[in-house]
C-alpha positions in Angstrom: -122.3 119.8 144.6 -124.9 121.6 141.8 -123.8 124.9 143.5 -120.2 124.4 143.4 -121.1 123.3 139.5 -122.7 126.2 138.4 -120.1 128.4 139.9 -117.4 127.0 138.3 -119.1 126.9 135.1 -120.1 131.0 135.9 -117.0 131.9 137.2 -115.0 135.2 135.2 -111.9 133.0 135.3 -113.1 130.1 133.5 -111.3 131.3 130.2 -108.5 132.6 132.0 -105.4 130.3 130.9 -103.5 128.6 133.5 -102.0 125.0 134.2 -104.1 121.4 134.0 -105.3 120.4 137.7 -103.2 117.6 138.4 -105.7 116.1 141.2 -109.5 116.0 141.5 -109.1 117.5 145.3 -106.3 119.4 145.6 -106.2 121.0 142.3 -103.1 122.4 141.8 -102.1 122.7 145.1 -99.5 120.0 145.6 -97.3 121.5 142.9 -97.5 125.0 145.0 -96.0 122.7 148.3 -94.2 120.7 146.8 -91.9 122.9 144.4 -89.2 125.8 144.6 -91.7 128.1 144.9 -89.7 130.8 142.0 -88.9 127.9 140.0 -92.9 127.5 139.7 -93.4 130.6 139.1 -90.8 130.8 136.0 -92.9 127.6 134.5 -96.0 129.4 135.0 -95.7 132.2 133.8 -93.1 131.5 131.0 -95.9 129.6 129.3 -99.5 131.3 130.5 -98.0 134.8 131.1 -97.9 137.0 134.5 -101.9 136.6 135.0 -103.0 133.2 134.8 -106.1 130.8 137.0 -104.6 127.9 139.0 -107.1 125.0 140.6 -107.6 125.2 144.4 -108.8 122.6 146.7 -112.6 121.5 145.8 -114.2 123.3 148.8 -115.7 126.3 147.0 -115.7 127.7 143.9 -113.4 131.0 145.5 -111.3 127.8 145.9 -111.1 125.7 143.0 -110.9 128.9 140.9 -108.0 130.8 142.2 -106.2 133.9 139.8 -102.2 134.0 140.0 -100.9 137.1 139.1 -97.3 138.7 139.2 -98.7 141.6 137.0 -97.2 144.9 139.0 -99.9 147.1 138.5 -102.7 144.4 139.6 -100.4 143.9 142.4 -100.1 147.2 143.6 -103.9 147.7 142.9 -104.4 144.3 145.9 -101.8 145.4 148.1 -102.9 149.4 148.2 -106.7 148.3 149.2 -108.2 146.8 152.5 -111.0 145.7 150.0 -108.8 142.8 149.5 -108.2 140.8 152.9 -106.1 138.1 154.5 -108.4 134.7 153.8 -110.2 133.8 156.8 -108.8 130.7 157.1 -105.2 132.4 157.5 -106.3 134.7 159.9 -108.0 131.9 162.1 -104.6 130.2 162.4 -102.5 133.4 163.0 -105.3 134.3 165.9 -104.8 131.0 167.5 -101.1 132.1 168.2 -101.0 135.7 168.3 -104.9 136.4 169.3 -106.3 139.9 167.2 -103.1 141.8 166.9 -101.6 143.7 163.7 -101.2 140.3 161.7 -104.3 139.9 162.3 -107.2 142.6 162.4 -108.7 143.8 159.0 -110.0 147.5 158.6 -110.5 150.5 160.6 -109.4 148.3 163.6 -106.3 147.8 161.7 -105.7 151.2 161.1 -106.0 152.3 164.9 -103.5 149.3 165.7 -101.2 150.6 162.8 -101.1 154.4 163.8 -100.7 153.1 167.3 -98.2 151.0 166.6 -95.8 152.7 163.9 -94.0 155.7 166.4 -92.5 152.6 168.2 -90.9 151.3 165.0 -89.7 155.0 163.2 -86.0 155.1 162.9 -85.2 157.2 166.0 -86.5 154.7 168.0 -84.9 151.6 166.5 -81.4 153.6 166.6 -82.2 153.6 170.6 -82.2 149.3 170.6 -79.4 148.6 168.2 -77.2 148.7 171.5 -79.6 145.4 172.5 -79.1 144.1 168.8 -75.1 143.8 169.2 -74.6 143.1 172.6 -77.0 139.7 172.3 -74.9 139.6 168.5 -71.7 139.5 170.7 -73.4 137.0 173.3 -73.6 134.5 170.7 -70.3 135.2 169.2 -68.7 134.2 172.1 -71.2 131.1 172.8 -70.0 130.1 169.3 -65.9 130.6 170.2 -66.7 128.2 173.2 -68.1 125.3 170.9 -64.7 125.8 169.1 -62.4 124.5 171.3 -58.6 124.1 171.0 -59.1 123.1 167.8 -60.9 126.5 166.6 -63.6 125.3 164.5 -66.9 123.3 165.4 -69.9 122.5 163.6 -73.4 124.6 165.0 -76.9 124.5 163.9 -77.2 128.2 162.7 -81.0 128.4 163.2 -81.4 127.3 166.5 -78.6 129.5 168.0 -79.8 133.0 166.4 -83.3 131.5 167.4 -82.3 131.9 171.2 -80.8 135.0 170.0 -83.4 136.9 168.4 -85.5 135.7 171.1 -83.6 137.2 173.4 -83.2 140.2 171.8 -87.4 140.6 171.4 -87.9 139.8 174.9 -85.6 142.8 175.7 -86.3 145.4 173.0 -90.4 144.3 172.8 -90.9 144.6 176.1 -88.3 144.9 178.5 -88.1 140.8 179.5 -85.3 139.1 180.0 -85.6 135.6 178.2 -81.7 134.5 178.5 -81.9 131.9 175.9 -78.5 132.0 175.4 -77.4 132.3 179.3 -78.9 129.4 180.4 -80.7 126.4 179.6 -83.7 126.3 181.3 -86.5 128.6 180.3 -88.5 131.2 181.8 -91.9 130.6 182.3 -92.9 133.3 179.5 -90.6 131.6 177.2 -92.1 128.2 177.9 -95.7 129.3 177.0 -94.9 130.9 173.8 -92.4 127.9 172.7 -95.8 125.2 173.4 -97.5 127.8 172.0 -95.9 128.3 168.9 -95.3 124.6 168.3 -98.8 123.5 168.9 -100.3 126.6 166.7 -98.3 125.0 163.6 -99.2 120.7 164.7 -101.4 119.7 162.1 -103.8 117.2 162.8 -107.3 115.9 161.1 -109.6 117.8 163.3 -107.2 120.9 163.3 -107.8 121.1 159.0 -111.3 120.4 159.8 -111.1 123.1 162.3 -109.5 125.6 159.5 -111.6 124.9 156.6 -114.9 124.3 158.4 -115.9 127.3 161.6 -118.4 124.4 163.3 -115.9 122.2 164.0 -114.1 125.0 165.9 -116.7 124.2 168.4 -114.9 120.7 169.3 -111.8 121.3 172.2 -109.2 119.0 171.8 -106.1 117.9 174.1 -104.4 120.8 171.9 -106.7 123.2 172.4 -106.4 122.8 175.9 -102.6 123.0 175.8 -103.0 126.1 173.7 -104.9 127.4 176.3 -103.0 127.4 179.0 -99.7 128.6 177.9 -102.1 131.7 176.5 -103.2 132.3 179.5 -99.5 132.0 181.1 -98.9 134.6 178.3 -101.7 136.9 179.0 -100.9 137.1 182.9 -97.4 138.3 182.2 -98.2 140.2 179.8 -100.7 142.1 181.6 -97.5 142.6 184.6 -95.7 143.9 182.0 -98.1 146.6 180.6 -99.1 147.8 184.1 -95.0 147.7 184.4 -94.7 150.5 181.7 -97.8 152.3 182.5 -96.9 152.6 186.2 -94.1 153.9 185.5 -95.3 156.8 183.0 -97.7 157.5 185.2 -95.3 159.9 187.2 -94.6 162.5 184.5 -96.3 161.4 181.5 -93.3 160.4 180.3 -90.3 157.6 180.6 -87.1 157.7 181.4 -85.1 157.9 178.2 -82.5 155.5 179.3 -84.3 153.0 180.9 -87.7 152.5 179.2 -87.4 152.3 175.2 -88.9 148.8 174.4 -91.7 148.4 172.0 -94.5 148.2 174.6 -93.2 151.0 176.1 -93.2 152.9 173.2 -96.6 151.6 172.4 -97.7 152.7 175.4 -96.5 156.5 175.2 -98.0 156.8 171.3 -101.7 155.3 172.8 -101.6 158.1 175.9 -100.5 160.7 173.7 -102.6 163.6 174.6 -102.6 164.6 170.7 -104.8 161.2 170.3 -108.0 161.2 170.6 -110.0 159.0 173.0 -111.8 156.8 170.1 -108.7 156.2 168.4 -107.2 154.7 171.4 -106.6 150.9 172.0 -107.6 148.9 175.0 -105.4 147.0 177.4 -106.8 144.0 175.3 -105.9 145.9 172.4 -102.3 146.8 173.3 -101.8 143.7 175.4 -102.5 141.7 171.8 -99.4 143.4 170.2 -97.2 141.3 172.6 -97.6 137.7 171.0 -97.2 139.8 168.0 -94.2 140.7 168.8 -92.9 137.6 169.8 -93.7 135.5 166.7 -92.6 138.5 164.0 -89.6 139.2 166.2 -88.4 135.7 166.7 -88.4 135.3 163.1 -84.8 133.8 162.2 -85.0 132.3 158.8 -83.3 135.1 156.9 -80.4 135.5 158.9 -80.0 131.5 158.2 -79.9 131.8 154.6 -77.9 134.4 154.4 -74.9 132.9 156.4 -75.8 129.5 153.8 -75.7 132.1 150.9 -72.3 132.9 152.3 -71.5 129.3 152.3 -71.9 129.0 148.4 -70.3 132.2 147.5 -67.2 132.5 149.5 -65.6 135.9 147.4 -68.8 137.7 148.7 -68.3 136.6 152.6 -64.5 137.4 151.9 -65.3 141.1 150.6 -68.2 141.5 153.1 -65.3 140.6 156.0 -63.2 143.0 154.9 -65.1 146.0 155.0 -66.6 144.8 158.2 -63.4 145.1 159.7 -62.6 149.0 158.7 -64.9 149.6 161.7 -62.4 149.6 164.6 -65.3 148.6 167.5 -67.4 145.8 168.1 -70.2 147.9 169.4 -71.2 149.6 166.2 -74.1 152.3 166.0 -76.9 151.8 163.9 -75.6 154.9 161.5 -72.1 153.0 161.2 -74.2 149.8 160.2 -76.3 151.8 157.9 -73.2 153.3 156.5 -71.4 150.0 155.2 -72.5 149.5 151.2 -71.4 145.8 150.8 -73.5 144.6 154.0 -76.6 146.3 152.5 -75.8 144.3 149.4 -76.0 140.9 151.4 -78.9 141.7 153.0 -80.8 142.9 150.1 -79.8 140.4 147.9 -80.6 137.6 150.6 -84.1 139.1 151.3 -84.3 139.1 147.3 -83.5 135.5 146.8 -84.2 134.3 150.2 -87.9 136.0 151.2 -89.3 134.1 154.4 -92.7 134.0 152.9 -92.5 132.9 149.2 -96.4 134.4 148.4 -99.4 135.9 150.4 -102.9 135.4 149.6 -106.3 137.7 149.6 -109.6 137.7 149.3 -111.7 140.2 147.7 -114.2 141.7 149.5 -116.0 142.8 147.0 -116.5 142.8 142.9 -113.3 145.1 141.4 -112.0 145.9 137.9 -108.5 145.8 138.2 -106.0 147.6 135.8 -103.0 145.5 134.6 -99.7 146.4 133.0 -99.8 143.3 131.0 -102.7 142.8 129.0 -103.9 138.7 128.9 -105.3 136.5 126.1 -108.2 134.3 127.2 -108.6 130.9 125.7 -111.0 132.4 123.7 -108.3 134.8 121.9 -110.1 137.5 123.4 -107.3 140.4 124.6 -108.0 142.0 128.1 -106.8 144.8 129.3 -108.5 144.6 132.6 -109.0 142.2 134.9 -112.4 141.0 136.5 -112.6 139.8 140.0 -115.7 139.0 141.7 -116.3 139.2 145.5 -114.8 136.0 147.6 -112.1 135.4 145.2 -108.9 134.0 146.3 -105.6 135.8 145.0 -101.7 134.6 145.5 -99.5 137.0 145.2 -96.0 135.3 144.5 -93.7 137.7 146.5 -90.3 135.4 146.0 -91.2 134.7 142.5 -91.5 138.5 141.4 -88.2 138.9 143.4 -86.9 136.8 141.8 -88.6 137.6 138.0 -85.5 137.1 135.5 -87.5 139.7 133.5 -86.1 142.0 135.8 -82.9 140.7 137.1 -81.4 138.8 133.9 -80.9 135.1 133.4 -79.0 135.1 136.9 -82.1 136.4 138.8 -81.8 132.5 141.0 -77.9 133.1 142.1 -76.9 135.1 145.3 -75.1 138.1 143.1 -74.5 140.7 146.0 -73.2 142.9 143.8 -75.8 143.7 141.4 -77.5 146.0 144.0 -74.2 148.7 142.9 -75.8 149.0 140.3 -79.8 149.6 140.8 -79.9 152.7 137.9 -80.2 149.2 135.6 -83.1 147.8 137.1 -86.5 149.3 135.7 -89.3 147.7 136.6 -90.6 148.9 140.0 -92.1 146.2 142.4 -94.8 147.6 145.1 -92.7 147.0 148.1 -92.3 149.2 151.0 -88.3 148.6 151.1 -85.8 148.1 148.4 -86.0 151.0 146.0 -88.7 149.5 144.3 -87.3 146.2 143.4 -88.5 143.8 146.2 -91.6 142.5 147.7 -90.0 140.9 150.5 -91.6 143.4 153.1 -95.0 143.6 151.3 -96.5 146.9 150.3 -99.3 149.0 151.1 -101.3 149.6 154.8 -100.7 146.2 155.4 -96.6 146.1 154.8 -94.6 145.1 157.7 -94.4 148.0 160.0 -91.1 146.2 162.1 -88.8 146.3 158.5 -86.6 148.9 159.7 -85.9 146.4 163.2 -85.2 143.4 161.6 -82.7 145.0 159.1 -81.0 146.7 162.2 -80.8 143.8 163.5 -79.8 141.7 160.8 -76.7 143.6 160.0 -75.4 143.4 163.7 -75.1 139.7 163.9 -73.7 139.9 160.4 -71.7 142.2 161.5 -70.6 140.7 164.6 -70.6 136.9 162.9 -68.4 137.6 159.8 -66.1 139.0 161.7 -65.0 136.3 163.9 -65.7 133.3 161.8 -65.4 131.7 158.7 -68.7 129.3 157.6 -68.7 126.6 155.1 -71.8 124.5 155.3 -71.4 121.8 157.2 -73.6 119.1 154.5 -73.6 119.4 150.7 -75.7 122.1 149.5 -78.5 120.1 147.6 -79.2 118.4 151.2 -80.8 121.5 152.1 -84.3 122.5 151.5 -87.4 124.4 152.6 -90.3 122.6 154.2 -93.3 121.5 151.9 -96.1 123.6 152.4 -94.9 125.9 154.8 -96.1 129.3 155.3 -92.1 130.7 156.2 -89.4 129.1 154.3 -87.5 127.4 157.0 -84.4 125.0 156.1 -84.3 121.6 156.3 -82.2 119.1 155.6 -83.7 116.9 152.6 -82.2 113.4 153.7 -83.8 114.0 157.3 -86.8 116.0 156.9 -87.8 114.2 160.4 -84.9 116.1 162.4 -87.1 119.4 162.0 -85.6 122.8 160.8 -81.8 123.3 160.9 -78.7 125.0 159.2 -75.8 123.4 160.1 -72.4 125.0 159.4 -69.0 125.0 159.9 -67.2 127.8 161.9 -63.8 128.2 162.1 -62.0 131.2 164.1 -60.9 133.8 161.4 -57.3 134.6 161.5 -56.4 137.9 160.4 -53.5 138.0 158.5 -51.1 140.0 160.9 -48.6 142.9 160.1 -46.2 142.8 162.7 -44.3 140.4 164.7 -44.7 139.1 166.7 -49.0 138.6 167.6 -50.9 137.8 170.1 -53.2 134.6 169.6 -56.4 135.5 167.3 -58.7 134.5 170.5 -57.6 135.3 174.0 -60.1 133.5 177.1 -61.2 136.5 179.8 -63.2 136.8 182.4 -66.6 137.9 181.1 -67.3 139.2 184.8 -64.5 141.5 185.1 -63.2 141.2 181.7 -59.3 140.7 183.1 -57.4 138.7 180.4 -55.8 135.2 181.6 -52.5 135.8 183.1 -50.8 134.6 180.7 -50.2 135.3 176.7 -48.7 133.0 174.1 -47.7 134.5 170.8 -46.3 133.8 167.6 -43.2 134.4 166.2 -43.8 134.8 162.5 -45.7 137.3 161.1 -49.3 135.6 159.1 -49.0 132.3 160.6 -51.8 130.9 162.7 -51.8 130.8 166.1 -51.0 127.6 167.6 -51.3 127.8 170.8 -54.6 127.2 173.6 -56.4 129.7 174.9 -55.8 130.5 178.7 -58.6 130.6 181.2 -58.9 133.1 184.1 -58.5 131.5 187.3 -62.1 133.2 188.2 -63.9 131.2 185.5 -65.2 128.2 187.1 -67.3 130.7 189.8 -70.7 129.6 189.1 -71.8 133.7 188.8 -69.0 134.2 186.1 -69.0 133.8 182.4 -66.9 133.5 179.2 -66.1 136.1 177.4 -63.8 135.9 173.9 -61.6 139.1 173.2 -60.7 139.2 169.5 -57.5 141.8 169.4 -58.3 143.3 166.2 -62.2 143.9 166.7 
């Protein structure tokens, strides 16, 4: 206790302003879990500036003491240096789920995994996989025509649909596994491990925030730990099959065949054989093999895909427009170039990512004593103006990446709406954030040697099921708007529903079958039932006779449909 006295009464950031703590334990810290994470930020830093000291939990001094700062230049100057580090505590409960891979490893060990790790996410290669990202896009199109019936609309839960979906779509394009989430029901016994793993990685439990904030209890195995265990292992055994998969098969020429090996691993693979690399800079099989969970958990990341189809929800002249120019492509197998190439979509997607970043801050720890340079000079308490900052070694930082996306310094009194279009317009927008995508406006991918290397994959794949989604259907949301939140205290902003926070994350919606208006007469019915086998229509058409009207009629089903091996599939006419 005298110790944890003398540092708070030493500590640099004693006359830094900042709010009141609001508890004797927690500090400040139930504000941060318990608000809109930009709307805190506006408070903040509307009355104590872009630099300010906040009040951890009373564990340390590094705790209680905490700087805030949404200053660009201190912000670049954090994310630019591997002298400032992930906390420890953070990286003990990523390496519980996805052992020591990128999202882990600090250093020259990051490095290695980085170089390693980057010629498998470079734009050639992701323009190889976007065929994966839009044929598991149309996949769950057509699951999501089934659910509507005769009637042509249904309700769905958005987020656990693209879940199976992007799911399926990692297993395939990380490492060449077939998960079939959305073919089948029952899961595969690699798809079972990481779904207990993942859920028991995020339980929360006395002994398991013991277990974070205190290393000796990490000595105690629980029932958890156990379970934890074992699907780990499950993983690690497949995963090992896998890699000697991908290395077997190079092993004939050096080299894989273009058209049948261009997953991730793969890819991995090839970069850490490379006879242009040299032997020290090499991983292990441990090493590579820990990408895989890695790959997994980033990949299988759904939450902005979900707010951007709720974002569509509330502003129904942007999913109109985005429709529209989503249809001037005449295919529903779109390359990634032809995705790249359509303005409006890139608008969404930015402007969700702005507004809609799955992790609302990021913490670090300095590793050592720094002067950092600001772009905002501070006042203390003391009136004293700095022009510097001083940060002593162990200090804990939070970086607020959705709040400086969503500054209204930069983006105007409107910075908190879902305003596609003010990304036509970017020569307006001044102030450059450190962020490795989005022109310099957006923090959503981070910055720096410890930015996400897999941007460029989740954006491809992002605009295909947008793409393929808006196209078919209309969504309304399917509750009142102010019934969904985010989860206190999470590390990902998943949506919830706020009247039944028990029922776990969700986005339900409202689909209904788009019906383009028609310019002849007559038409075929907007949704026609075919064999998914053969793709032979049903033997039968209905249409319309007047020209705009909806189709009325039921779809037909191909007398091959109820043979166990064959499967829907929906053919829209105009796609």
């Amino acid at each position: 206790i005298l110790k944890l006295v003398y540092e708070e009464f030493s500590s640099p950031l004693r006359s830094q302003p900042g709010p009141k703590s609001t508890h004797f334990f927690y500090g400040n810290m139930k504000d941060i879990w318990n608000k809109e994470p930009a709307v805190l930020h506006q408070q903040w830093t509307a009355k104590y500036g872009p630099t300010l000291r906040y009040q951890g939990m009373a564990i340390s001094s590094a705790q209680l003491n905490r700087l805030y700062t949404a200053d660009t230049k201190a912000v670049h100057h954090f994310l630019s240096s591997y002298n400032y580090r992930k906390p420890e505590m953070a990286r003990y409960t990523l390496s519980r789920i996805v052992g020591d891979g990128v999202l882990v490893t600090e250093g020259d060990i990051h490095k290695q995994q980085v170089d390693i790790n980057n010629p498998a996410f470079g734009a050639p290669q992701i323009r190889e996989l976007n065929e994966i990202f839009v044929d598991k896009s149309i996949q769950l199109r057509d699951a999501w025509a089934a659910q509507t019936g005769h009637s042509g609309s249904a309700r769905v839960d958005a987020l656990t649909w693209l879940s199976k979906t992007t799911l399926d779509i990692i297993g395939l394009a990380g490492f060449n596994y077939n998960f079939d989430s959305l073919g089948t029901e029952e899961q595969t016994e690699l798809g079972a491990a990481f779904t207990t793993m993942f859920k028991a990685g995020f339980m929360m439990s006395p002994i398991r925030i013991l277990q974070t904030l205190i290393p000796a209890f990490r000595f105690i195995r629980t029932d958890l730990d156990r379970v934890m265990g074992q699907s780990q292992a499950v993983m690690r055994r497949i995963g090992l099959q896998l890699l000697e998969e991908s290395k077997g098969e190079m092993a004939q020429d050096g080299t894989f065949d273009r058209g049948h090996k261009r997953d991730l691993l793969s890819l991995l693979v090839r970069a850490n054989t490379s006879k242009d690399l040299p032997a020290h800079q090499r991983l292990s099989d441990d090493g590579v093999l820990a990408q895989v969970p890695t790959f997994l958990v980033a990949g299988h990341e759904t939450t902005a895909m979900s707010w951007a189809l709720f974002a569509l929800t509330q502003n129904v002249a942007a999913q109109t427009r985005l429709r529209n120019e989503l249809l001037t492509i005449r295919t529903e197998n779109p390359t990634m170039d032809e995705l790249n190439a359509l303005p409006y979509l890139d608008c969404v997607i930015r402007e969700t990512l702005r507004i809609h970043a799955p992790v609302p801050s990021t913490l670090r720890v300095a590793a050592q004593d720094d002067l950092v340079p600001l772009a905002h000079p501070f006042t203390d308490i003391y009136g004293t103006v700095h022009e510097t900052l001083q940060v002593t070694k162990g200090q804990t930082i939070m970086i607020p990446i959705l709040g400086m996306n969503c500054d209204p310094a930069i983006w105007g009194p409107d910075s908190m709406k879902f305003v596609p279009e003010r990304w036509e317009s970017q020569s307006d927008i001044s102030t450059p954030l450190p962020g490795v995508w989005g022109s310099g406006h957006m923090m959503s991918f981070l910055g720096g040697p410890r930015s996400c290397i897999g941007y460029r994959f989740s954006l491809v794949e992002m605009k295909a099921l947008l793409f393929t989604l808006v196209r078919a259907f209309e969504f309304e949301l399917a509750i009142p708007a102010s019934d969904i939140g985010t989860q206190s205290a999470a590390i990902v902003q998943r949506p919830i529903i706020r009247s039944d926070p028990a029922a776990g994350n969700q986005m339900p919606l409202s689909i209904k079958l788009y019906n383009r208006p028609c310019t002849s007469s007559p038409r075929l019915a907007p949704v026609v039932m075919a064999c998914y086998h053969c793709r032979r229509p049903a033997p039968k058409w209905r249409s319309t006779s007047a020209c705009g009207g909806p189709a009325s009629c039921s779809p037909h089903i191909h007398a091959n449909l109820f043979r166990p091996h064959v499967r829907l599939r929906f053919e829209f006419p105009w796609l």
